[in-house]
C-alpha positions in Angstrom: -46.9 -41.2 38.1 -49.2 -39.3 40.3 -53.1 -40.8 40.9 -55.7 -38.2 40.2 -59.1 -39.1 41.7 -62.4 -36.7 41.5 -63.2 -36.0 45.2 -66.5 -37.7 46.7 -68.8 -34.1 46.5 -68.0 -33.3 42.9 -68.6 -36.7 41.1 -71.2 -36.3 37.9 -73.3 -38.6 35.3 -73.9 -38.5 31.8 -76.0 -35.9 30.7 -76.5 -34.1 34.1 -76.7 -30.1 33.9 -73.8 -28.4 35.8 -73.2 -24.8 36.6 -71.0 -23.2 33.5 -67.9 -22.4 35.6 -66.2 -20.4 32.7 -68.9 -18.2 33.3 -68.3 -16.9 36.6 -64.0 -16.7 36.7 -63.8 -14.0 39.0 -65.8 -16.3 41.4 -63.7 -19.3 41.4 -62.4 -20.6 44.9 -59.9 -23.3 46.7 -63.1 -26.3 45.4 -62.8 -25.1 41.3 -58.9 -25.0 41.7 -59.4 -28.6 43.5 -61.1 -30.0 40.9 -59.2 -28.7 38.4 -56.2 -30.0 39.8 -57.1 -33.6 40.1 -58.5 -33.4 36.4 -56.3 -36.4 35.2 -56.4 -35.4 31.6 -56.2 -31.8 32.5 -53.1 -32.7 34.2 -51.2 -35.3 32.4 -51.7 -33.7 29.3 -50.5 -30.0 30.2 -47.7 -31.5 32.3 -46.3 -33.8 29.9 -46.4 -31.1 27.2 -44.8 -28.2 29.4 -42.0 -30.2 30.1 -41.6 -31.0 26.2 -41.4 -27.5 25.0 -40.2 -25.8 28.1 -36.0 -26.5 28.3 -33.6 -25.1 30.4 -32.4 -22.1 30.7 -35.2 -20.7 29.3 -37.5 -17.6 30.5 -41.2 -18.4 30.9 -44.4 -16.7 31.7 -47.3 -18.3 32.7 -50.7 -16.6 32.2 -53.5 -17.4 34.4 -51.3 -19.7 36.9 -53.7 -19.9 39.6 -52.0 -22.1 41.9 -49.1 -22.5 40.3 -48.7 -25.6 39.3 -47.7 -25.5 35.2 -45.2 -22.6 36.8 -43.6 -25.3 38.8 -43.7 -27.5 36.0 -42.0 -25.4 33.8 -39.1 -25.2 36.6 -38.8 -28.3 36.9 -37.9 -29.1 33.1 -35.4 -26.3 34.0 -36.8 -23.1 33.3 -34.1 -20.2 34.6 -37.0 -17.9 35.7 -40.7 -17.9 35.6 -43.3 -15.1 35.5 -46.6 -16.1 37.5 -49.6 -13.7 36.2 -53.1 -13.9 38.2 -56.1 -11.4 38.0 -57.3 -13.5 41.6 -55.2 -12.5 44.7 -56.3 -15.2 46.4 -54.6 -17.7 44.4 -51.1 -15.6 44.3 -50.1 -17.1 48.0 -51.3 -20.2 47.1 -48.9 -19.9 44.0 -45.4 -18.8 45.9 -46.3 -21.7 48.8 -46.2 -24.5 46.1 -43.2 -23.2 44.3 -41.2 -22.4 47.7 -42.2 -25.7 49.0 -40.5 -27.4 45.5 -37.6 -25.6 46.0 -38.2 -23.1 43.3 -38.6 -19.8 45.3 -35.7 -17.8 43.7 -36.7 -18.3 40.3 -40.6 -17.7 40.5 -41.9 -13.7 40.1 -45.5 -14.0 41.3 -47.7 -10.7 39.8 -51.4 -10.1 40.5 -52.9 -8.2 38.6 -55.1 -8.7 34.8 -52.3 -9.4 32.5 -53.1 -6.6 30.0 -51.9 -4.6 33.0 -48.3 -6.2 33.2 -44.9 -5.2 31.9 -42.4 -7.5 32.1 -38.5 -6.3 32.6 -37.5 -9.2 29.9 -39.1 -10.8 26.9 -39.4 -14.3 27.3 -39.0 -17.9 25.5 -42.1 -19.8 26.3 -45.6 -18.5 26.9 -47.9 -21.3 29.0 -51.3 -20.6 29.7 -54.3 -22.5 30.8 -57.4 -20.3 30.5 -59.5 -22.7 28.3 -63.2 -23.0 28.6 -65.0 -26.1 27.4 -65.9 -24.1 24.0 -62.1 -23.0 23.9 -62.6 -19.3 24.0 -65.1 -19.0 26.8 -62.7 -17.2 28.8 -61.4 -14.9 26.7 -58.2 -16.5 26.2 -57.6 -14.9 22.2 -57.4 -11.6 23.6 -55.8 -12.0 25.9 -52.9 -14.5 24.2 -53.1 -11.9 21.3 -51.5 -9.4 24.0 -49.3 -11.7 25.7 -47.9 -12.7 22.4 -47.1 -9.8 20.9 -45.7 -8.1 24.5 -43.8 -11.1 26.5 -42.8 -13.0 23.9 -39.5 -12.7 21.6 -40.3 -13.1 18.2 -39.2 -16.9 17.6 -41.0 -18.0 21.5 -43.3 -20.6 21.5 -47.0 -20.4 22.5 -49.0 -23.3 25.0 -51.0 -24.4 23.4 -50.2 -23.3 20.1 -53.4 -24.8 18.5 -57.4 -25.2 19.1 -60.2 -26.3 17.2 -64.0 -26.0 18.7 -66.1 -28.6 17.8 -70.3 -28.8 18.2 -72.1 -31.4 17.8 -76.1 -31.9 17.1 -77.7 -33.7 20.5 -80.7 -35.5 22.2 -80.9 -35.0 25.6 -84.4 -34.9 26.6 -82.7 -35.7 30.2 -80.4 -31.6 29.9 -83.5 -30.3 28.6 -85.5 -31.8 31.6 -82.7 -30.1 33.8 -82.4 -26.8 32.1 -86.4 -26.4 32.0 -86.5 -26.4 36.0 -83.5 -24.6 36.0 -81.9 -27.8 38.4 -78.1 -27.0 37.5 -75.7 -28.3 40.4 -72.6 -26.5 41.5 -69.2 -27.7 43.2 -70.8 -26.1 46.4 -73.4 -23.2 47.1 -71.5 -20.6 45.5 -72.3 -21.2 42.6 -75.8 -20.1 42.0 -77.6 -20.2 38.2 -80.5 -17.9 39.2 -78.2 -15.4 40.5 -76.1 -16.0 37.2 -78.8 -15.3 34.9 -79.1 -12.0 36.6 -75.6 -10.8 35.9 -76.0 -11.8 32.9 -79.5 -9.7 32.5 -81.8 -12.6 31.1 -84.2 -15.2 32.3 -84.5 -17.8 30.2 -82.4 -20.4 31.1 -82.2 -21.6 27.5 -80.0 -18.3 26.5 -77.0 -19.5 28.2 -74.8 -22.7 27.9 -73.8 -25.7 30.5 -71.3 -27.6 32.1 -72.4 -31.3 30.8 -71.0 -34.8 30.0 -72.7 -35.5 26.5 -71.4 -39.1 25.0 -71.6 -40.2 21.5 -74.8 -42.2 22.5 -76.6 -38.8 22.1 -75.2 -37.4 18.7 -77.3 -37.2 16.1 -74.9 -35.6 14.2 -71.3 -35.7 13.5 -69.0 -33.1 15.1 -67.9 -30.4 12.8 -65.2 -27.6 13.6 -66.4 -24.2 14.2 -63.7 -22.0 15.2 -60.0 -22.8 15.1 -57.4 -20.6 17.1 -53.6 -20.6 16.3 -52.2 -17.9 18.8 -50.6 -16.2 15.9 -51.8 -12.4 16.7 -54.5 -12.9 14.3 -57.2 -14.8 15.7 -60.8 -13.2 15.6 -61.9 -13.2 19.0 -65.7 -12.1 17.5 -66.8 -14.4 14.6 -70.0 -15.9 13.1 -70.0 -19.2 11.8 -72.4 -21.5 9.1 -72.3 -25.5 9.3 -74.9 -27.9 8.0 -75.5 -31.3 9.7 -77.1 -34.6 8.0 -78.6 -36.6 10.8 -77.5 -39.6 11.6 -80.3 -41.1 13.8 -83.8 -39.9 14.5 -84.3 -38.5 18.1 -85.1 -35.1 20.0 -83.1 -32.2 18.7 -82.0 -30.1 22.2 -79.6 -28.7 21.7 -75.3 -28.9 20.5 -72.6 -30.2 22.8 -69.4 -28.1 22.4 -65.7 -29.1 23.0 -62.1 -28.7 22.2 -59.2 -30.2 20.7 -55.8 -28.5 21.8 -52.4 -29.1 20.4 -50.3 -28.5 23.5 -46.5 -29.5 22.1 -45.2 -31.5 19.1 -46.6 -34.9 20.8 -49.4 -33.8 22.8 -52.7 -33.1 22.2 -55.4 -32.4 24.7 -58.8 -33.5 23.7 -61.8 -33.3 26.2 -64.8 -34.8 23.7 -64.6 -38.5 25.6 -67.8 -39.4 27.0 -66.6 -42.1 29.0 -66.6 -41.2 32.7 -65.7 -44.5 34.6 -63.0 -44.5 32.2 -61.8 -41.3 32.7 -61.5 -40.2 28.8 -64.0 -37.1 30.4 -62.7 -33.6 32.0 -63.7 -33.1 35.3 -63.4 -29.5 35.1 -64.3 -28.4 31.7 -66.5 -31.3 31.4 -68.8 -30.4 27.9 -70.0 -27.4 26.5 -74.1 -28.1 26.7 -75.5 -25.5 24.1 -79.7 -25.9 24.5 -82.7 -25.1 22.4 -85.7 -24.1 24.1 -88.6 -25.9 21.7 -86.6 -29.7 21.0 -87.2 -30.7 17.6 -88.5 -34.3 16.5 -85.4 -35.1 13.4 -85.5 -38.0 11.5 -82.4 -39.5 9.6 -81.3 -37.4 6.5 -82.8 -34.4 8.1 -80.5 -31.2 7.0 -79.5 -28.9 10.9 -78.8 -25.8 9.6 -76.8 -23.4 12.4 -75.7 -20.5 12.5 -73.0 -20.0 15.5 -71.7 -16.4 16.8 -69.6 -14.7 19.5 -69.7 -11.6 20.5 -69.3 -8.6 23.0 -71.7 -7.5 25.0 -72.5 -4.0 24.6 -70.4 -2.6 27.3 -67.9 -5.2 27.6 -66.0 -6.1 30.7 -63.1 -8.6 31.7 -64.1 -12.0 30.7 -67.3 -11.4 29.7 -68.3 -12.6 26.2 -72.0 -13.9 24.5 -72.8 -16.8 22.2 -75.4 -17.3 19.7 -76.9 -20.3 18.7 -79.9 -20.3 15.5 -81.0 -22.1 12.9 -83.1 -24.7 11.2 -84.2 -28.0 10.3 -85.5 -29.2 7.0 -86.5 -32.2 5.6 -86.7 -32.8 1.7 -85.9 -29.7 1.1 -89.1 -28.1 3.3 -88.8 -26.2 6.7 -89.4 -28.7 10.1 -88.9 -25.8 12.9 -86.4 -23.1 13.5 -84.3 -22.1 16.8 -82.4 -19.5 17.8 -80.9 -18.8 21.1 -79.1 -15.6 22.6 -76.7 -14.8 25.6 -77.7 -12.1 27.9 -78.6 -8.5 27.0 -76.9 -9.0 23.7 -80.2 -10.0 21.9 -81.5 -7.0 20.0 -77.7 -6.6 19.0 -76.5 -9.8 17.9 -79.7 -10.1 16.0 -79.6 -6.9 13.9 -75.8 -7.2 13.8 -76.3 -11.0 12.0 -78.7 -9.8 9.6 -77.2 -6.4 8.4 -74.0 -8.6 7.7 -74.0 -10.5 4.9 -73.8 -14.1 5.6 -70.8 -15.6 4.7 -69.6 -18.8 6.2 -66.0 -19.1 7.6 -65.7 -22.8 7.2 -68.3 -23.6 4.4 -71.5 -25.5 4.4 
């Protein structure tokens, strides 16, 4: 079994602010496919999974393959042909070398371009993807699947992953908070740069956008609950708005909501990235957690009732990969207010609040 290790330069700690990588796709470089590819649970779980679902003789296409590696591991449980989308031409050459170098080179169409571009000469049996960000939908992926699904696929092909759930969680993390505050985020090198981040994404509060973070169970005061679940069906909601309620657990600072994903990859494996536990590498190097903050924290004592409101949408002129979040609420003790919060991705603001009070406010998984 291959050794994963997280190189020297990349290495994190518990609740220490990272640069939201699922933010800046069109960016990524030979360090983010690095780490990703020495992300042991990443990789175990995605290989084990492709070679379960994936058998021979049958036709594959992988969306998102990057570097190629869940192409080559979907030839190697004996896949007859496999079709390599990427947006990044970088990654393309990267792609063929790996496969070629395995042996594979004959059965491997490499294609560069954004997959809603793509026609393929066949339909085919299995659909792999990895374009996952730590809130599951952070890259766009249900669009995008929704389109691969219902153009590449024959009607009785299988989807990977075929299941997600997001989960949040209520947090104290005065340590984040610290972070965020002075806007110290770190990055897998210098290209990745929050100030210049904030000003794609027209907004300077650093509060209005999420985190990479590890956030263990030692800073819940909550218990996760499920926000959004996606089953690559053609009918997932890629734009939704969401109402859960949360009893605290233990007093502490309110900061904020740690976000994460459970994926169902294949009939035996499931990939979930919520472990908190990095010397014992139950934590994602790449995706790491999902650190959602509030800009006032909030003092909440046990029995205290979080009240949030979570919503995704598109920005007004949307673009490839591009997508907001909202984050609001309140907290109420006995029945009486404590403090409300509410937090907004980019421009989106004005929009996403008119749009959430016009609507009436119906929740899709209860309170």
């Amino acid at each position: 079994m291959k050794m994963y290790k997280t190189s020297e330069k990349m290495k994190y700690e518990p609740e220490q602010v990272w640069f939201p990588l699922s933010e800046d796709i069109l960016s990524w470089d030979d360090d983010l496919h690095e780490l990703m590819l020495n992300d042991e649970i990443r990789m175990v779980a995605y290989e084990k999974a492709i070679k379960e679902a994936v058998k021979p003789g049958m036709t594959v296409v992988d969306v998102g393959t990057g570097t190629g590696i869940l192409a080559l591991w979907a030839l190697e449980a004996g896949a007859s042909q496999v079709y390599g989308i990427d947006v990044n031409a970088a990654r393309i050459p990267q792609a063929v070398r790996r496969i070629s170098d395995a042996g594979f080179s004959g059965r491997f169409i490499p294609i560069n371009d954004l997959s809603y571009k793509v026609e393929l000469p066949e339909r085919v049996d299995v659909c792999i993807s990895e374009i996952l960000g730590n809130l599951a939908d952070n890259e766009d992926m249900i669009p995008i699947l929704a389109d691969a699904r219902k153009r590449f696929l024959k009607d009785e092909g299988l989807m990977l992953p075929r299941k997600v759930m997001t989960y949040l969680t209520p947090v104290s993390s005065v340590q984040a908070h610290e972070q965020v505050k002075k806007r110290e985020c770190r990055g897998i090198n210098g290209s990745y740069n929050l100030d210049d981040l904030l000003a794609r994404l027209n907004t300077k509060n650093p509060f209005n956008l999420y985190y990479d973070c590890i956030l263990p169970e030692s800073t819940y005061v909550g218990e996760p609950q499920a926000v959004a679940a996606f089953n690559f069906d053609g009918k997932d909601q890629a734009e939704y708005r969401v109402n859960v309620n949360y009893t605290v657990v233990r007093a502490g600072m309110l900061t904020g909501f740690k976000g994460d994903f459970l994926a169902e990859l294949s009939d035996s494996v499931v990939l979930d990235i919520s472990g908190g536990d990095i010397t014992g590498r139950t934590t994602s190097d790449c995706w790491k957690h999902c650190y959602l903050p509030i800009e006032k924290p909030i003092e909440v004592q046990k029995g205290d009732v979080i009240e949030l409101e979570f919503s995704r949408f598109y920005p007004k002129e949307k673009s490839t990969f591009r997508q907001c979040y909202a984050w609001e609420g309140r907290v109420s003790r006995e029945g009486s207010l404590v403090q409300e919060f509410g937090q907004y991705m980019g421009s989106v603001v004005s929009s996403l609040t008119t749009k959430i009070k016009e609507e009436e406010k119906t929740p899709l998984f209860g309170k």
